[in-house]
DRENTORDO-217528 format. One record per residue (C-alpha): residue number from 1; residue in three letters; x, y, z. Coordinates in Angstrom, 1 decimal, decimal comma. Each point is the difference from the previous one (the first is absolute). Example, Ala and Ser with C-alpha at 12.3 -4.5 7.8 and 13.67 -1.06 7.14 Angstrom:
! DRENTORDO-217528
<1; "ALA"; <12,3; -4,5; 7,8>>
<2; "SER"; <1,4; 3,4; -0,7>>
This chain:
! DRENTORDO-217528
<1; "UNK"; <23,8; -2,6; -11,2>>
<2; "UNK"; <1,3; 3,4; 1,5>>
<3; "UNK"; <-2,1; 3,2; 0,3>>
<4; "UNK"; <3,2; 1,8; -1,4>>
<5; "UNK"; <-0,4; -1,6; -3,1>>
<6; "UNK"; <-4,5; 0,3; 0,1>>
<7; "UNK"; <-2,3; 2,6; -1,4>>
<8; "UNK"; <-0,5; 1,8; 3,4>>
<9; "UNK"; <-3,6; 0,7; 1,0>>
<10; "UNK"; <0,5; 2,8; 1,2>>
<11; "UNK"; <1,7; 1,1; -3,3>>
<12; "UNK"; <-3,1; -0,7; -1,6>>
<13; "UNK"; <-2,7; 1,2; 1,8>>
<14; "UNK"; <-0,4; 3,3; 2,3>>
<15; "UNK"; <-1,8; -1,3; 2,8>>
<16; "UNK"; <0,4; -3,4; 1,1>>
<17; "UNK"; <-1,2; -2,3; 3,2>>
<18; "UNK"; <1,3; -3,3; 1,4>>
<19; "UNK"; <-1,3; -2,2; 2,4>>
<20; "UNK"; <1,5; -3,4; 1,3>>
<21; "UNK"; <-1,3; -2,1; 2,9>>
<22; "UNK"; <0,0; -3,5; 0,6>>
<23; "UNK"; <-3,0; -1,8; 0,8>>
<24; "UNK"; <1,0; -1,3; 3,0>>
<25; "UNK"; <1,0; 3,5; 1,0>>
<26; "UNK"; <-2,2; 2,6; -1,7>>
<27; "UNK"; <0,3; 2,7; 2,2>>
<28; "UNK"; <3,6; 0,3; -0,5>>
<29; "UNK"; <1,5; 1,7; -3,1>>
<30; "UNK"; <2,5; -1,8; -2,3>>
<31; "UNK"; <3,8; 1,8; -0,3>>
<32; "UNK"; <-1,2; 1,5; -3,3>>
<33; "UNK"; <-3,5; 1,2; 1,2>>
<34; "UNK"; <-0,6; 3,9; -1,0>>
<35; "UNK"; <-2,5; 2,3; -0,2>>
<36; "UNK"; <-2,6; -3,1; 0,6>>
<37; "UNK"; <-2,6; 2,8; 1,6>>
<38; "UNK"; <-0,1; 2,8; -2,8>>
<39; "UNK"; <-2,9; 0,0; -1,5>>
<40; "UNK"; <0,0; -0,8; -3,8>>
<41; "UNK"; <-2,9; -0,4; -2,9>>
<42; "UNK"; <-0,8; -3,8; 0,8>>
<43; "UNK"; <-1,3; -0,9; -3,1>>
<44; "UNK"; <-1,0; -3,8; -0,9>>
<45; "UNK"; <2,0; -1,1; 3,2>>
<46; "UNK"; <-3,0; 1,7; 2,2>>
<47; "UNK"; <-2,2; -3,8; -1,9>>
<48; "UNK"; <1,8; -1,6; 3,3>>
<49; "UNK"; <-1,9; 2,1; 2,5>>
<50; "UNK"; <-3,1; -0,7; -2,1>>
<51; "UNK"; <0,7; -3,6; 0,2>>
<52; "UNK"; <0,7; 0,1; 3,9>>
<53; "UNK"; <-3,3; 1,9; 0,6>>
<54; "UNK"; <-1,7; -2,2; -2,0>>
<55; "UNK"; <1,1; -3,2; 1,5>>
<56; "UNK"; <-0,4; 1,7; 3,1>>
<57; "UNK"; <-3,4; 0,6; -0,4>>
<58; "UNK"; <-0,6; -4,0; -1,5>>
<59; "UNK"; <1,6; -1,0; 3,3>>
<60; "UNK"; <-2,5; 1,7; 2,0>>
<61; "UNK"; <-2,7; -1,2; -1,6>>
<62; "UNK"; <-1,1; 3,2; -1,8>>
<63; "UNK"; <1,2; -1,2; -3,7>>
<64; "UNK"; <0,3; -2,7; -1,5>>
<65; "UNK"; <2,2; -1,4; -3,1>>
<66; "UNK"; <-2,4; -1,6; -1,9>>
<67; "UNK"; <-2,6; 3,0; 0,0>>
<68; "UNK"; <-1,0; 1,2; -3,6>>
<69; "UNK"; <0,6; 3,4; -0,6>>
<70; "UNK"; <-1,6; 1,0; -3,7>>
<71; "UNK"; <2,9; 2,2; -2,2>>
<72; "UNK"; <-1,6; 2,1; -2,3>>
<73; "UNK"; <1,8; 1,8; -3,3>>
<74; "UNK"; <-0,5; 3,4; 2,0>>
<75; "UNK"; <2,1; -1,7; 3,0>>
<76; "UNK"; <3,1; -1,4; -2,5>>
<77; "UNK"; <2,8; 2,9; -0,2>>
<78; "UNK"; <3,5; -0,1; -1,6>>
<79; "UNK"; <3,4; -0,4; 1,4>>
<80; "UNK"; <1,2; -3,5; 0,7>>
<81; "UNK"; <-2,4; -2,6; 0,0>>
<82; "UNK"; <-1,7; -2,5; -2,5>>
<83; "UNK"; <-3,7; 0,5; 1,2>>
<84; "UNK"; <-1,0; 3,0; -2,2>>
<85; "UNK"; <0,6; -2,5; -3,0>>
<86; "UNK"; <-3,0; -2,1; 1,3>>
<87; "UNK"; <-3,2; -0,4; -0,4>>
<88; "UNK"; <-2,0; 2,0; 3,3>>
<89; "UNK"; <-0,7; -2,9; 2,4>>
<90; "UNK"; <-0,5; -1,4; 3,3>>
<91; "UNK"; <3,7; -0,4; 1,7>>
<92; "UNK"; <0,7; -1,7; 3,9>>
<93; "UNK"; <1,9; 2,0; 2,3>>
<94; "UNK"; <2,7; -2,4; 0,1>>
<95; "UNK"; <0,7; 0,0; -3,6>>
<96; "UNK"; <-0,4; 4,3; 0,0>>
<97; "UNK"; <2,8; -0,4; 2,5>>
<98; "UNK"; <1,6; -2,4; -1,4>>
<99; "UNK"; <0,4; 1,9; -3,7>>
<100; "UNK"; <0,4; 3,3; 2,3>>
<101; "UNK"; <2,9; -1,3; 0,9>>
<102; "UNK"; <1,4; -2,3; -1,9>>
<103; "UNK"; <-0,4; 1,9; -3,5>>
<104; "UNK"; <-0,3; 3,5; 1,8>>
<105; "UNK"; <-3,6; 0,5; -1,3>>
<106; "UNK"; <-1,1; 3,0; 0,4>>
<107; "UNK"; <-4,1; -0,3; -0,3>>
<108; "UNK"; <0,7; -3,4; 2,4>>
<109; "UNK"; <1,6; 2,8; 2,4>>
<110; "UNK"; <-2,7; 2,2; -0,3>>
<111; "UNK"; <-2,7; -3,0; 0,6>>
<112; "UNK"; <2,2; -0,7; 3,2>>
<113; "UNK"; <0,7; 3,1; 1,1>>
<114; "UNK"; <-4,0; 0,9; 0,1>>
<115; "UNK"; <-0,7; -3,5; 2,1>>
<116; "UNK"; <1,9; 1,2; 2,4>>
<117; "UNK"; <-1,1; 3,7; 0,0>>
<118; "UNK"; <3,0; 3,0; -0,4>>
<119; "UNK"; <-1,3; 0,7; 3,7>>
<120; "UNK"; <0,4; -3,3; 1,2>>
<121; "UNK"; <3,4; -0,5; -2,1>>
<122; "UNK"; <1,6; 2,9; 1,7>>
<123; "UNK"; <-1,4; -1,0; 3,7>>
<124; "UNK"; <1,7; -3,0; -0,5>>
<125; "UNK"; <2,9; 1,6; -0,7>>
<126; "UNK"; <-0,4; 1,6; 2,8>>
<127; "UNK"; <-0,5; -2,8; 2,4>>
<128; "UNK"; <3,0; -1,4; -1,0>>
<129; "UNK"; <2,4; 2,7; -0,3>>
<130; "UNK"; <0,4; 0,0; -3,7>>
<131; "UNK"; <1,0; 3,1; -1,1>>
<132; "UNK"; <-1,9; 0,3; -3,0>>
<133; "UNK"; <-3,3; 1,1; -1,3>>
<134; "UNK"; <-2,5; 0,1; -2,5>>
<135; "UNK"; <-1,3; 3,3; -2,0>>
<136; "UNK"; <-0,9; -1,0; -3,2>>
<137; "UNK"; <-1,1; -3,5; -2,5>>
<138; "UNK"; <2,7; -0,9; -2,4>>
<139; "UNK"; <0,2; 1,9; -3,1>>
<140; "UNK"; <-2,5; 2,3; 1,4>>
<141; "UNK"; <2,2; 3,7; 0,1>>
<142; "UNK"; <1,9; 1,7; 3,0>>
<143; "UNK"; <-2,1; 2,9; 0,7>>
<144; "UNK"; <0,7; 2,7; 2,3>>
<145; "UNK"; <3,8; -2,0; 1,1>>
<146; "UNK"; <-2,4; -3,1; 1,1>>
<147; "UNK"; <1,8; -3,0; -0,8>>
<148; "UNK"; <0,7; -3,6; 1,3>>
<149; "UNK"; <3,0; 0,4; 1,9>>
<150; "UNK"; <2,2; -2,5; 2,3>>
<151; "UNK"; <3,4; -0,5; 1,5>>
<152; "UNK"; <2,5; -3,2; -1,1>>
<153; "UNK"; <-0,2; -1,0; 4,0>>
<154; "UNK"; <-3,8; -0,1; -0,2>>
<155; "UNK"; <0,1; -2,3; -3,5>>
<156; "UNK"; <2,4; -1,9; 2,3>>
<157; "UNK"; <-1,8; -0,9; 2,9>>
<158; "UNK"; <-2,9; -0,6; -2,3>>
<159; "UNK"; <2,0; -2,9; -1,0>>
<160; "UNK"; <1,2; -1,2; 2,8>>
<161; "UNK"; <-3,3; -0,2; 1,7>>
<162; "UNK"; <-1,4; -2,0; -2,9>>
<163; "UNK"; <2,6; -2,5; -0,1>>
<164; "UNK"; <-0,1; -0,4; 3,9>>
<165; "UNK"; <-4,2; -0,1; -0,8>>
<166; "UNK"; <-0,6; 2,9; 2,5>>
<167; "UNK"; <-4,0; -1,1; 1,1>>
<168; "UNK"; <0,0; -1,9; -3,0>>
<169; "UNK"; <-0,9; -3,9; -0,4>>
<170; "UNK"; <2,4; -2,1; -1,7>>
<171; "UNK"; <-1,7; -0,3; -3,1>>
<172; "UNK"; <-0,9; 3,7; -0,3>>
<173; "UNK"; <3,6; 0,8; 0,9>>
<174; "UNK"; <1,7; -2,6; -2,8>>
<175; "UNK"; <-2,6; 1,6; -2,4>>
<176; "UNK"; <1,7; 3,0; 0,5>>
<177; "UNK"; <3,5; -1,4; -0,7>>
<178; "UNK"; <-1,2; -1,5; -2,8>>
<179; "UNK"; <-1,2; 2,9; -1,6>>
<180; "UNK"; <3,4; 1,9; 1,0>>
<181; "UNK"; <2,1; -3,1; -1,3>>
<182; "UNK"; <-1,9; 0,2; -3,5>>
<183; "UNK"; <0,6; 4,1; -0,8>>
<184; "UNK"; <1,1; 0,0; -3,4>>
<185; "UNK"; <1,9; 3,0; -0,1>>
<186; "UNK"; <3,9; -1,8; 0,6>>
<187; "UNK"; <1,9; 3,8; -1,0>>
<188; "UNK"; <0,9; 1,0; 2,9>>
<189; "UNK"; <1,1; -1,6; 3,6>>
<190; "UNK"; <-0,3; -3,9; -1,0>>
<191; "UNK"; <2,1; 0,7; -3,7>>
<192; "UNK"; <3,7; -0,8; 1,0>>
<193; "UNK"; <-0,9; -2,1; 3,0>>
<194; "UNK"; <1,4; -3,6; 0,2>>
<195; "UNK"; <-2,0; -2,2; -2,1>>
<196; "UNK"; <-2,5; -2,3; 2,5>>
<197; "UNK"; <0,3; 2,7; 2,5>>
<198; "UNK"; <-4,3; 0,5; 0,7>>
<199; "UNK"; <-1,1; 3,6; -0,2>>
<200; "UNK"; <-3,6; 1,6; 1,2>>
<201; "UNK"; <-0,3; 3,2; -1,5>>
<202; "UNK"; <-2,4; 3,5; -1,2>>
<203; "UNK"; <1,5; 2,2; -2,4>>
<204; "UNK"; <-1,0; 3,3; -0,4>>
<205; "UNK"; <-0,3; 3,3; -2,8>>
<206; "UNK"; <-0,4; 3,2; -1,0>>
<207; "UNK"; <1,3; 2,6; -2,2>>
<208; "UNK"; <3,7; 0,3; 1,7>>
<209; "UNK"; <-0,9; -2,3; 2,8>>
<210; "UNK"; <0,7; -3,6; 0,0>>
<211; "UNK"; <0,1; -2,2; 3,4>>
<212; "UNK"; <0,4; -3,9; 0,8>>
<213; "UNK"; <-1,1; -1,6; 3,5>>
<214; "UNK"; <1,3; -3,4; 0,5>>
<215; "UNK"; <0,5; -2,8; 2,3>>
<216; "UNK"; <2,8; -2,0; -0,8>>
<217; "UNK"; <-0,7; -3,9; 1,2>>
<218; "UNK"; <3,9; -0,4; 1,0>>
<219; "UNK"; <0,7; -2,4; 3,0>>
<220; "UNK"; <-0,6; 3,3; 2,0>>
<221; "UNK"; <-2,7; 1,6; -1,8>>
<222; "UNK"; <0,7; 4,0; -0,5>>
<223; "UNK"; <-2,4; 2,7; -1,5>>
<224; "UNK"; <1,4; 2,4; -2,0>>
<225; "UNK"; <-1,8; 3,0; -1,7>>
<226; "UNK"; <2,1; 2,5; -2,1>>
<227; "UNK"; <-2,6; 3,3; -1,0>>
<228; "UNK"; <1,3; 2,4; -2,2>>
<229; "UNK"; <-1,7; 3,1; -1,5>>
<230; "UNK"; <1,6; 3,0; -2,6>>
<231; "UNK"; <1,8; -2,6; -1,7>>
<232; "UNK"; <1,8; 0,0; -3,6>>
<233; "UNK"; <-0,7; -3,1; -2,7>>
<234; "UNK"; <-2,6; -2,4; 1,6>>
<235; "UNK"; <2,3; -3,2; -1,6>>
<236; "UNK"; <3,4; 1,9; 1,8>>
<237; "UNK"; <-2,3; 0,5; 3,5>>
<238; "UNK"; <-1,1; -4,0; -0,3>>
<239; "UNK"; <3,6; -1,1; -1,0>>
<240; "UNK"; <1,6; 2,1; 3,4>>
<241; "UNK"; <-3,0; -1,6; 2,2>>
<242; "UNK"; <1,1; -3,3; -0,9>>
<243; "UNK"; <3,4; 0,6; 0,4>>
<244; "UNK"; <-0,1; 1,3; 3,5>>
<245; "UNK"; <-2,4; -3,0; 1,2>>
<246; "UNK"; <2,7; -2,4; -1,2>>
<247; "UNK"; <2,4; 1,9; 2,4>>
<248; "UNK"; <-2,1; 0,0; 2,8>>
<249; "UNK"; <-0,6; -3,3; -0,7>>
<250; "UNK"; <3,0; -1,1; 0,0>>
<251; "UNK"; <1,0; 2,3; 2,6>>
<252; "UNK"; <-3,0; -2,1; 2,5>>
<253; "UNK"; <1,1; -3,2; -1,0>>
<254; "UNK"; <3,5; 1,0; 0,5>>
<255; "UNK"; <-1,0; 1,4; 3,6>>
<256; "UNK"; <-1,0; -4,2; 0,5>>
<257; "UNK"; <2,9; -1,6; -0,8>>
């Protein structure tokens, strides 16, 4: 595959955002790493953070996975998601994350998100030198410009840290794998990839946003995170997203050999 011969990302969507590092090197920037610290509407992608903080806070003994939290209909919203299909019920923390993530639910986000506080979400970030933060619940509206916002570097390091299991045990850090290996939304960066080839991934969207943050389980792991925002036809944004991770990964493994 040549990029001459690609749907060109950048032909596709106004702004756009890459970020490459491997996880053995995460503070250096991959040959095809730009604009990784502009600041973009984060979307679904924002669910790792919540994940993070709330495995964080399990780790430290202020949480735990099996607690009960009870989801009412008032709680379920729209968007992505199978729980506002359900019956209201009792639901663990692990398996709100778990559908959070896995399924992108967005009432399981919410659930999360208020376990962990917006205040205590975005002093994590914080503490960790995210760049990201919370204003607002999903589905909820942007009011007054105040919106959940991050930069690809920040989804990056996110997932670096959880696969390295930053102050995490092992079994709360393979949760978190897990949950990343099981997204169901294959579109975007893990589409044209070599079959067998392991991917951990969050996608996120919006009305002319779509983003993907991925680790790719290569012999030398990499994360890649392509954001892009004021973009044309969501399946012609998806198609040049999974093009251009095929380059670069063929461009890493090439850098191997």
């Amino acid at each position: 595959m040549t990029e001459s011969s690609c749907v060109l990302l950048e032909e596709v969507a106004e702004h756009t955002a890459i970020c490459l590092r491997r996880l053995e090197s995460p503070a250096t920037p991959g040959p095809q790493e730009r604009g990784s610290r502009e600041w973009f509407p984060a979307a679904s992608v924002i669910k790792v953070g919540i994940m993070s903080c709330l495995l964080d806070a399990v780790e430290r003994g202020r949480k735990s996975l099996a607690e009960t939290v009870s989801i009412s209909a008032e709680d379920m919203v729209g968007g992505a998601g199978v729980l506002l299909e359900m019956e209201p019920r009792d639901y663990t923390l692990a398996e709100l994350c778990r559908l959070m993530m896995v399924v992108s639910d967005n009432t399981a986000s919410n659930a999360c998100l208020r376990a962990v506080t917006m205040e205590g979400l975005n002093d994590f970030f914080q503490a960790r030198g995210y760049q990201a933060e919370v204003q607002r619940y999903f589905m909820s509206p942007v009011v007054g410009g105040k919106d959940n916002r991050m930069t690809a570097e920040a989804a990056a390091l996110m997932l670096v840290d959880l696969y390295a299991g930053r102050e995490l045990s092992s079994e709360l850090r393979d949760f978190a794998v897990g949950c990343l290996r099981r997204q169901q939304y294959r579109e975007k960066l893990p589409l044209l990839l070599p079959e067998g080839v392991q991917v951990g991934h969050k996608t996120g969207e919006l009305d002319g946003v779509r983003h993907d943050a991925a680790v790719v389980e290569t012999e030398s792991p990499y994360a890649v995170v392509i954001f892009t925002e004021m973009g044309r036809e969501p399946w012609l944004v998806d198609q040049a997203m999974a093009i251009r991770s095929r380059l670069i990964f063929d461009a890493m493994e090439g850098a191997l050999s």
